[in-house]
DRENKOL-665872 format. One line per field, with one value per residue (C-alpha): y, x, z; residue number from 1. Coordinates in Angstrom, 3 decimals. Layout:
<pts>
north: (Y/...)
east: (X/...)
up: (Z/...)
num: (NUM/...)
</pts>
This chain:
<pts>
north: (61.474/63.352/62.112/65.401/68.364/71.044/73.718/77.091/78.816/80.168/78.591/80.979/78.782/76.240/76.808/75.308/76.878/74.989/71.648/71.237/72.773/69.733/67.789/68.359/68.374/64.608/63.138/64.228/63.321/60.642/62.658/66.361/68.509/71.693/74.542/76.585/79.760/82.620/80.178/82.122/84.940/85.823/85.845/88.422/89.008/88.389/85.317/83.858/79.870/78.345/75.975/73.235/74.574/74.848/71.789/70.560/72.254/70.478/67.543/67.603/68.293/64.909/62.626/61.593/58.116/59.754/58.242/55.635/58.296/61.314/58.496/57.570/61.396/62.179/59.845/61.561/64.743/65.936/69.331/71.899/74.984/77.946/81.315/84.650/86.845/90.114/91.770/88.952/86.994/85.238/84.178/82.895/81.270/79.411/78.365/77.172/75.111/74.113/72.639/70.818/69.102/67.689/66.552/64.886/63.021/62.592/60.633/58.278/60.062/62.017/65.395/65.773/62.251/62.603/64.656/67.803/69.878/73.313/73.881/76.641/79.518/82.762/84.890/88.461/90.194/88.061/85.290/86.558/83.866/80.675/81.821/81.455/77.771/77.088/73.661/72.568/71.735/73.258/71.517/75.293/75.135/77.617/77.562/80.756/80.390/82.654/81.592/84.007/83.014/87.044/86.627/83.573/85.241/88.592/85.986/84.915/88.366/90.027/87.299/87.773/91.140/90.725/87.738/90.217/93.391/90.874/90.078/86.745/84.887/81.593/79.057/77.895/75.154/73.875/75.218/77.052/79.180/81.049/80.578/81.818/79.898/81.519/78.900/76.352/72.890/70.574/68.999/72.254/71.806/75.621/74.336/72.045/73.731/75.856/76.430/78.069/80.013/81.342/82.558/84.064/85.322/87.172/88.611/90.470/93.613/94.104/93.063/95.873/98.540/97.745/98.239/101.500/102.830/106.231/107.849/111.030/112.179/112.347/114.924/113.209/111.853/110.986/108.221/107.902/105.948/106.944/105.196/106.803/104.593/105.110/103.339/104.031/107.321/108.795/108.651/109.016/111.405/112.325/115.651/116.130/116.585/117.771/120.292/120.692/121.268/120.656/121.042/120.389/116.865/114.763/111.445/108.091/107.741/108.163/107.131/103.744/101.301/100.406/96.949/96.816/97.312/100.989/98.846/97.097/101.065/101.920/99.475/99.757/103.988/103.526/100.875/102.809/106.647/105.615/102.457/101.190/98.286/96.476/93.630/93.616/91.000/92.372/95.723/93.901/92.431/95.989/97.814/98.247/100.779/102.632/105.410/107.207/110.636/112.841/116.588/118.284/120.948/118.788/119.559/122.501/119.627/118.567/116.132/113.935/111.013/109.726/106.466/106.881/103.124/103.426/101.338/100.168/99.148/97.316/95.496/97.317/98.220/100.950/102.753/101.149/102.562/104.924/106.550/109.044/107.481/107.968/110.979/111.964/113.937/112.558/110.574/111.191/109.524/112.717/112.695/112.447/115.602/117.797/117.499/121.043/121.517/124.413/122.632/119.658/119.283/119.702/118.184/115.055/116.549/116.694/112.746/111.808/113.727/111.667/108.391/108.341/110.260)
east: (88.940/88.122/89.063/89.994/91.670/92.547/95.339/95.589/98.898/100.991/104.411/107.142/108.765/107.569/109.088/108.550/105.295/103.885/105.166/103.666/100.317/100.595/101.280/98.819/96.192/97.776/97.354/93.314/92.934/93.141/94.600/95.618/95.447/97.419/95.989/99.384/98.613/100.177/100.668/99.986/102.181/105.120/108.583/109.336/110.645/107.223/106.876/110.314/109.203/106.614/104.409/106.322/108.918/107.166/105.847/109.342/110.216/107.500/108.050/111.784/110.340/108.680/111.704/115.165/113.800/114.405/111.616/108.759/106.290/107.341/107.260/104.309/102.961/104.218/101.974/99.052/99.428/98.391/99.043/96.497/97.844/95.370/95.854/95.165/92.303/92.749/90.079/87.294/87.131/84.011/85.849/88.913/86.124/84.455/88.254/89.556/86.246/86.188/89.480/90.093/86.488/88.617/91.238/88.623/86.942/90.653/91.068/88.051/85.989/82.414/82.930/79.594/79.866/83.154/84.236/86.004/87.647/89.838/92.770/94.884/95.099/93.770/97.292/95.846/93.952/95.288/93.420/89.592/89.957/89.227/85.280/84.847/84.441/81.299/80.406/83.775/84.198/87.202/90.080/91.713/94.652/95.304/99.078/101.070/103.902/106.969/108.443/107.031/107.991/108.827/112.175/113.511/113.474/115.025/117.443/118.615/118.424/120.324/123.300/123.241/123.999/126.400/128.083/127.133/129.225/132.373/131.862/133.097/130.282/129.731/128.122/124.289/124.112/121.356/122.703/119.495/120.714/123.769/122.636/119.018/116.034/113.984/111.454/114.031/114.222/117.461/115.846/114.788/115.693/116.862/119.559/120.472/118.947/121.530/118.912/116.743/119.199/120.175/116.280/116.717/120.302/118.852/115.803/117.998/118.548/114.980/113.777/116.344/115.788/111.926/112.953/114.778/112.072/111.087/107.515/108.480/110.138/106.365/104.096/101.885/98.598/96.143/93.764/90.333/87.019/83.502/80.050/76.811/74.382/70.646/67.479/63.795/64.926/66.876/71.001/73.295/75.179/77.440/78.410/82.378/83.522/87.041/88.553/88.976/85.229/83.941/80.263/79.410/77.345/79.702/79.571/81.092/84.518/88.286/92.138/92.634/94.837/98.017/97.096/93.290/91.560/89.270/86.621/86.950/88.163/84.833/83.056/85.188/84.886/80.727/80.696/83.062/81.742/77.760/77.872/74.844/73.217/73.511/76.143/79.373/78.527/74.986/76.647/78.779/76.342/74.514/77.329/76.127/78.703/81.354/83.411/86.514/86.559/89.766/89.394/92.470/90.507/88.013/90.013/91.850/94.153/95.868/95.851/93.075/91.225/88.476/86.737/82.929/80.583/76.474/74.838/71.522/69.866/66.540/63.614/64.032/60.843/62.769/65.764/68.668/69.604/72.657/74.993/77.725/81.182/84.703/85.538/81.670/79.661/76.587/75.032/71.433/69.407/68.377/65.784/67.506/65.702/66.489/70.373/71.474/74.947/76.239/75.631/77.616/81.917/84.123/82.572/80.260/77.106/78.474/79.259/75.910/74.492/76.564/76.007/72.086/71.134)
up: (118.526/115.306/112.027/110.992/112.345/109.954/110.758/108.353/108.124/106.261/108.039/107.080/107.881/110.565/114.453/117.209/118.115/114.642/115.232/119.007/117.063/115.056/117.716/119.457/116.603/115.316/119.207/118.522/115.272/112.333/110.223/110.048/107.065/107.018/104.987/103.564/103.284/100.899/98.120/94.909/96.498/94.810/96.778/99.011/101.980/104.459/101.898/100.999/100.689/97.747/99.040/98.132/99.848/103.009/102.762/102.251/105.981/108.024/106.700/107.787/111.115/111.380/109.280/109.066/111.724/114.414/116.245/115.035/116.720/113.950/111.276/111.767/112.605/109.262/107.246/108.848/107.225/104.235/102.418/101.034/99.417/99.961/98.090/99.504/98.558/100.524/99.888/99.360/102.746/101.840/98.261/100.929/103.050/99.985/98.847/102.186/102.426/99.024/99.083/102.761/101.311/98.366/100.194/102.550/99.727/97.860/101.075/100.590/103.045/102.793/104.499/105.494/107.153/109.410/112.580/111.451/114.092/113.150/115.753/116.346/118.659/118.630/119.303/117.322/115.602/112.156/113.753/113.119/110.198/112.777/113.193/109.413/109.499/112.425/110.787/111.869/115.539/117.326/118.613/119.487/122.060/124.475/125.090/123.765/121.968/122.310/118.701/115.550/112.133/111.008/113.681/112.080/108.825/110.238/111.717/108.267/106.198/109.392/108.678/104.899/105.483/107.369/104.795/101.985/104.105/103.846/107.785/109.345/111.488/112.763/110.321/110.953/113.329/115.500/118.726/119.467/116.649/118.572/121.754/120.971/120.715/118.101/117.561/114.780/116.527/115.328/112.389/110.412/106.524/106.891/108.855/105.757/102.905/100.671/98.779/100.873/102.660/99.524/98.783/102.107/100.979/98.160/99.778/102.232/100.558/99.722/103.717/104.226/102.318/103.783/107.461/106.455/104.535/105.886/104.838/106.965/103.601/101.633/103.208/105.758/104.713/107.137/106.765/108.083/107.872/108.300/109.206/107.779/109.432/108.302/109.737/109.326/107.275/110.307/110.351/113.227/114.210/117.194/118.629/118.535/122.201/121.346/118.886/115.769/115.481/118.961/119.646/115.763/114.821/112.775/111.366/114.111/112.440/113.471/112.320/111.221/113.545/111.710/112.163/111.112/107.374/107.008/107.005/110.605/111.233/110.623/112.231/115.284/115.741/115.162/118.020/120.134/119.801/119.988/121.571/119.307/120.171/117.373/117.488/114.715/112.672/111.962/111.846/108.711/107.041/106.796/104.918/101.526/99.815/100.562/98.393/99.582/99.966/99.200/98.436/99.070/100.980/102.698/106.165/107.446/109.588/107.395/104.076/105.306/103.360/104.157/103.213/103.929/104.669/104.228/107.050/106.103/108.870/108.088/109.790/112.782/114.164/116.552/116.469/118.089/121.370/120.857/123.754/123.011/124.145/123.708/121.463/121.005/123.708/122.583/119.733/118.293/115.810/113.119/110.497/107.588/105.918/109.409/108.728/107.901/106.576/108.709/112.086/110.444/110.931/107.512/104.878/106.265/104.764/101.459/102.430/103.818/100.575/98.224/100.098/100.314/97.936)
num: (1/2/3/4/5/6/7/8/9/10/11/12/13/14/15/16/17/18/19/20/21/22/23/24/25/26/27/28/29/30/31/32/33/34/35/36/37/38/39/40/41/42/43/44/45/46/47/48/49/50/51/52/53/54/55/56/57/58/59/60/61/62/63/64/65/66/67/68/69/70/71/72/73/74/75/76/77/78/79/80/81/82/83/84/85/86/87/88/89/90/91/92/93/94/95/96/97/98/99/100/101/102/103/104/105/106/107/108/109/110/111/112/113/114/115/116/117/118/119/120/121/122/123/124/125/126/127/128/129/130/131/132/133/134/135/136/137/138/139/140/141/142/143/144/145/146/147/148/149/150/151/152/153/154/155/156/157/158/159/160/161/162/163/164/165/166/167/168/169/170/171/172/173/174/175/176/177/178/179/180/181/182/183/184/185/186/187/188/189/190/191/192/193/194/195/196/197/198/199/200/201/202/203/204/205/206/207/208/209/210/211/212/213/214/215/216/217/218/219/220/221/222/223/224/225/226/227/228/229/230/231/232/233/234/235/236/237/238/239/240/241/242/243/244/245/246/247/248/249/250/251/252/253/254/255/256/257/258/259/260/261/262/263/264/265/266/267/268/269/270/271/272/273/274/275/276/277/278/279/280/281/282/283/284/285/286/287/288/289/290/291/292/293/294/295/296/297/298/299/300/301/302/303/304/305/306/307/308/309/310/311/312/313/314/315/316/317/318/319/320/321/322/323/324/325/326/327/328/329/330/331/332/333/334/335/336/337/338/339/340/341/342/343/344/345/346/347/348/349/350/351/352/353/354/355/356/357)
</pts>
């Protein structure tokens, strides 16, 4: 039994999937504290609810008497609003820490004296967050759940579109939601709430005109990230086996995942073109700059920029094994003073020039 479990989320708004989380974490734990993420963000339709709000929601979940077991579930919690920091996840780290501690000693408790355990379930990529915290033990769970909080809300926008086009529809009751179980159980305040379904009422247009919005009308920009990786003054470099520019050395890189940052982009293309043996994390903690790149004539493809990360990697007393992979035919570790510019694709020597100079 620990006498913590914390949760992080950002519960927009809590389904199904969250309350048998919390469940799960209460039959475990003392007490749980939920971490809500998003709560300095402004409304909008991926974040509708403040974090009172929210916290308003999940405590519906576990009221109203409907058993002694939710009563009594419900005094166990305790709420911890946690604000996002996008670009800063060791700022986010030191925050999330920083606070749960308070709340901990708020409670009359040392947290370096009592069993902490974080729960949750790794479901994506979004969920790289829950290796951040490795003094805390983990209390993850591996059941999936079908419920996602982005369909409720398309759930409610969808039907104040249709209220807003002058169409007749069925009021909101819990009936699984019109015969579809999207994750709101009986007791959900949005089933209640005119207040909140009017926030949701009023963010409809704007989810809208988001869903309809159609880059294809801008000319198409292509985004990129590069990995100049020096150690003991050699960089590496891999030889392109495909066109544009095949057989010239280039710089590990690619396109950017719609789903990942340029950084982790970067990161991702080194490991996968030159299969380095270096692992990620150290591979992270070696970046030290970066600086985009954006010519309009620094490719012949089309309108492509570039973000460009320096890899420093030190104390090595030999140069990690390399192995061309995936898009590269090869990958060699070059003295840094042998790189000539005409055996090198578009315009990565003027990047490796910039970045190490």
């Amino acid at each position: 039994m620990f006498d913590y479990t914390i949760i992080i989320g950002r519960f927009q708004p809590i389904h199904d999937g969250h309350v048998r989380l919390i469940r799960h974490a209460i039959s475990t734990s003392k007490k749980v504290i939920l971490g809500i993420g998003s709560s300095n963000a402004g409304r909008s339709p991926r974040n509708p609810f403040t974090f009172e709000e929210r916290v308003s929601l999940i405590q519906s979940e576990f009221s109203h008497g409907r058993i002694q077991e939710d009563h009594d579930l419900l005094q166990k919690l305790r709420f911890v609003p946690i604000d996002d920091m996008l670009y800063n996840d060791t700022e986010w780290t030191a925050q999330v820490r920083h606070r749960i501690n308070t709340a901990i000693r708020n409670n009359g408790d040392d947290p370096t004296k009592v069993n902490v355990a974080l729960s949750g379930y790794e479901k994506d990529s979004t969920s790289y967050y829950l290796r951040f915290f490795p003094e805390w033990k983990q209390n993850f769970v591996n059941f999936i759940e079908p419920y996602h909080s982005t369909d409720i809300r398309e759930f409610f926008y969808k039907r104040a579109l249709k209220l807003r086009a002058g169409q007749t529809i069925q009021p909101v009751q819990p009936d699984m939601v019109y015969g579809n179980d999207i994750g709101l159980s009986q007791m959900s305040g949005l089933f209640y709430d005119t207040d909140l379904q009017n926030v949701l009422y009023q963010l409809a247009y704007e989810w809208d005109f988001n869903k309809c919005y159609d880059p294809s009308k801008y000319p198409v920009t292509v985004v990129t990230a590069d990995a100049v990786v020096v150690c003991n003054g050699h960089i590496l470099l891999v030889k392109r086996k495909h066109k544009p520019g095949k057989g010239k050395w280039a710089l590990p890189g690619g396109h950017i995942d719609p789903n990942e940052s340029v950084k982790d982009a970067a990161v991702r293309e080194l490991r996968e073109e030159t299969k380095i043996s270096v692992g990620k994390n150290a591979l992270n903690s070696s970046i030290k700059t970066y600086e985009l790149f954006d010519h309009p004539q620094r490719s012949e493809r089309a309108r492509v920029i570039t973000t460009a990360f320096l890899f420093k990697l030190e104390n090595f007393d030999k140069l990690p094994e390399v192995k061309g992979s995936d898009d590269a035919a090869e990958a060699v570790w070059f003295p840094v003073g042998e790189v000539r510019k005409d055996q090198l694709f578009e315009d990565h020597f003027d990047i490796i020039k910039k970045l190490i100079q």
